[in-house]
N, C-alpha and C positions, 0 to 999 in steps of 0.2 A: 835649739827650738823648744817652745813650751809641748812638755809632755801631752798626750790626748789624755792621760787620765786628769791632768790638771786642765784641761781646754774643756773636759766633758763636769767638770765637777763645778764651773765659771759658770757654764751655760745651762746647768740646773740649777742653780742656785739665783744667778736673774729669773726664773719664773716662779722662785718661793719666795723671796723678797719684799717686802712692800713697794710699790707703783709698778709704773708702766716703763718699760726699756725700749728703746728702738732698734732694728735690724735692719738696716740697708743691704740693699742687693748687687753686689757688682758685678760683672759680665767676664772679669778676665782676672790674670795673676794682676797687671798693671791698676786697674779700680779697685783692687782687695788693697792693693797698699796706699794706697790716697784714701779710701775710705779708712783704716785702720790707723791711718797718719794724724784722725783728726778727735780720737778718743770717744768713736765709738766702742760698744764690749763686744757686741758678737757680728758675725755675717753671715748672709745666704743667699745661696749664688740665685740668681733668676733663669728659666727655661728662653724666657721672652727676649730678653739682652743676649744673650748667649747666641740663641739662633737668630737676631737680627745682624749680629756682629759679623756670623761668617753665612749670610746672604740667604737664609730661610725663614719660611713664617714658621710663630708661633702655634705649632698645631702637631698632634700626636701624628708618629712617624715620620715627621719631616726631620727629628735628630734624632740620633741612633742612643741607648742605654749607655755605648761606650763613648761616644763622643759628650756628650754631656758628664759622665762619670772623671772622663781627663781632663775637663773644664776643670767640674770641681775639685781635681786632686791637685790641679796647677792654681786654683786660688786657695787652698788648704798648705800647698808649700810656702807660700807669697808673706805669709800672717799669721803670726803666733795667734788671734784670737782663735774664738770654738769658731767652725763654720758649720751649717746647716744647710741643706741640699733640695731646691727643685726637683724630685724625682718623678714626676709631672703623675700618668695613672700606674706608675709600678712598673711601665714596661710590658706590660701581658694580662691578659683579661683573669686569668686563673689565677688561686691564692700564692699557689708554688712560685709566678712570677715575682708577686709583688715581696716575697720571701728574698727570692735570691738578689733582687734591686737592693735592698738590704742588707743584704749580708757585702755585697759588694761593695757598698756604701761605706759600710764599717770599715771594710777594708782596707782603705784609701786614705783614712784620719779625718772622716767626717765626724762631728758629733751629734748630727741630728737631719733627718728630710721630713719631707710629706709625702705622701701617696694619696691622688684624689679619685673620685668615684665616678670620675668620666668616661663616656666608652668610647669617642673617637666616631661615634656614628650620629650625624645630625637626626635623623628619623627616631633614637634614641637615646640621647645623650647622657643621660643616668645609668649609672650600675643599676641591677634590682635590690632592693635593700639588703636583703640577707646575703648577697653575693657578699656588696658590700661590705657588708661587716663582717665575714669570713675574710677577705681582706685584706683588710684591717688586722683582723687577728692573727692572722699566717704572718704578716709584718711586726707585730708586735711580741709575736712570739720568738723571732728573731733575734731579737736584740733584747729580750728580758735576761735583766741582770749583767747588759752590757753597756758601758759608757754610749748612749747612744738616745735619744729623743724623738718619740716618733708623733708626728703633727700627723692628723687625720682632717682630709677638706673633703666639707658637701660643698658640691659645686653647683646646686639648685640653681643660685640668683644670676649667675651667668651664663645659664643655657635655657632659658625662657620658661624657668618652673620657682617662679617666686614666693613657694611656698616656707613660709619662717616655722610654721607646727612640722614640716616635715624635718626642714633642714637641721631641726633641735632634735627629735629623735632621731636623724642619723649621728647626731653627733656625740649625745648621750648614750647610744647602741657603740658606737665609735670608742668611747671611753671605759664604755663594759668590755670592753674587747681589747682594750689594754692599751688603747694611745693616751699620750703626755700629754698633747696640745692638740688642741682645735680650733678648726678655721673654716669659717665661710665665703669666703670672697663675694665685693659685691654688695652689702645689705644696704638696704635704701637710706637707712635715719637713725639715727640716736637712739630711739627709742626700740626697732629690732635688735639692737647692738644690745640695748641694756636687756632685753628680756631676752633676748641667747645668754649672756653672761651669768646673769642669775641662775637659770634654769640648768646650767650645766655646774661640774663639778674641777671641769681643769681648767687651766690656763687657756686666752682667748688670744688667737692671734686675727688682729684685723690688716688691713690692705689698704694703705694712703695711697694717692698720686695714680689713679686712675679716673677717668670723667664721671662727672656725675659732683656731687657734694662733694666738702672735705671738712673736717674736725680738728681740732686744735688737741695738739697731744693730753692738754691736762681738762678737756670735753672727755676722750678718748679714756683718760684712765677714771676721770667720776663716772663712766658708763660701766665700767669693771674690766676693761681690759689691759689684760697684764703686759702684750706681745705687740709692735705695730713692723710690719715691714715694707716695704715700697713697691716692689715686685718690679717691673721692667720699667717703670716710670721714670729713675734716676737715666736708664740706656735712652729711652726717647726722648728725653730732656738734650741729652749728649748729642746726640741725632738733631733734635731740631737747631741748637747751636750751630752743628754744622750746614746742615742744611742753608740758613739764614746768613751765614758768613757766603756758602756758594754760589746763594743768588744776588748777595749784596754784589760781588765779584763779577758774575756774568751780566749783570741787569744795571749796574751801577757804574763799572771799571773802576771801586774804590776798596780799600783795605780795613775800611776802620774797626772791621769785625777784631783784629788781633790786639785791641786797644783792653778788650775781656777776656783775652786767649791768657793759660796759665803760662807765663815764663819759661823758658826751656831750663833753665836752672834750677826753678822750683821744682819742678816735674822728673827732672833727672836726679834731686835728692831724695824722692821718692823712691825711685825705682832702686837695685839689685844693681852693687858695681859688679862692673864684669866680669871681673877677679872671682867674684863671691858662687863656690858652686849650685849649682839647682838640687 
């Protein structure tokens, strides 16, 4: 298996590079090597795929730190590429959480998560800003100096506070505070895209395959973004596939869904012979 020093030295090196890279998201050991089969460089796992996969919503506490943590350590065995981690708000409102989600992280042969500035409480869903970016910094302080990338997300645009001057000074505050990459999930238009971009100093990661618009990868990189990842959109894609083959079946009595279903031969030269240990 490819070293984490050489997984961690791949995966900073596509955010110094010229253009934009893509990161798909896969939900399991089995979608790390389908996606990693098709010459992708790097992965990172999704919260939203993960917890649709084994029967919860996408929502703080409904997957535990460790359950998410052995996701990712089962799609980190799956794929020599770097993988990078969903680690949704840290795990814990205090900075010592969002610490130890990290160090844990590290742990495992990750080379890189997020930690976002969410509280889990609808009546408030933002961190305060300086909590915020204490952190941040208790995360970054973490993994300084260790093969390791830490993505900082304001999560403004999707908790009903669409503010673009705020969500730039958290993320510039985010970046004093010592994260690699930044992300806002969410922005409405090209034009919030290009002026976060500009206005910051790191790498941008943005978010395809959610409703709302969508931009074309090389819209995406003349706007300045270095990072795009899909986040659970590739899992509900999977999802409605299925879905759509079960109601052709119950509502139809016909089959023709499997006429787009991948091959059992393709899929199982995919996968891990059974010989080969975990």
């Amino acid at each position: 298996m490819t070293s984490l020093i050489h997984k961690y030295e791949k995966f900073r090196d596509l955010h110094t590079r010229p253009g934009t890279f893509v990161m798909p998201n896969p939900w399991n050991a089995g979608t790390a090597r389908m996606l990693g089969s098709l010459g992708f460089e790097a992965l990172a796992t999704t919260s939203a795929g993960f917890a649709f996969a084994i029967g919860q919503r996408d929502s703080q506490g409904a997957v535990s730190r460790d359950q998410i943590l052995e996701n990712a350590r089962d799609v980190t065995m799956a794929t020599d590429l770097p993988v990078s981690a969903d680690l949704e708000d840290g795990f814990g409102i205090i900075p010592e959480a969002c610490a130890e989600t990290i160090s844990q992280a590290m742990a495992i042969g990750l080379v890189g998560g997020s930690i976002e500035d969410t509280t889990g409480n609808a009546d408030a869903p933002i961190h305060d800003f300086d909590l915020s970016v204490d952190r941040v910094r208790a995360a970054a302080e973490t993994c300084q100096n260790k093969p390791f990338l830490l993505t900082a997300r304001a999560e403004n645009f999707l908790y009903g506070n669409p503010d673009l001057k705020d969500t730039i000074a958290r993320l510039q505050a985010y970046a004093e505070a010592g994260a690699d990459v930044l992300y806002a999930p969410g922005l409405p238009d090209l034009q919030s895209i290009t002026t976060l971009c500009r206005e910051v100093d790191k790498p941008v990661n943005v978010v395809m395959g959610l409703s709302g618009p969508t931009w074309s990868l090389e819209e995406l990189s003349n706007a300045g973004v270095k990072r795009v990842s899909v986040g659970g959109s590739f899992a509900r894609a999977a999802l409605g596939a299925m879905m759509r083959a079960a109601r052709e079946v119950l509502e139809q009595g016909t089959f023709t869904y499997s006429d787009e279903a991948i091959g059992d031969a393709e899929a199982a030269a995919l996968m891990a012979p059974p010989s080969q240990p975990r």
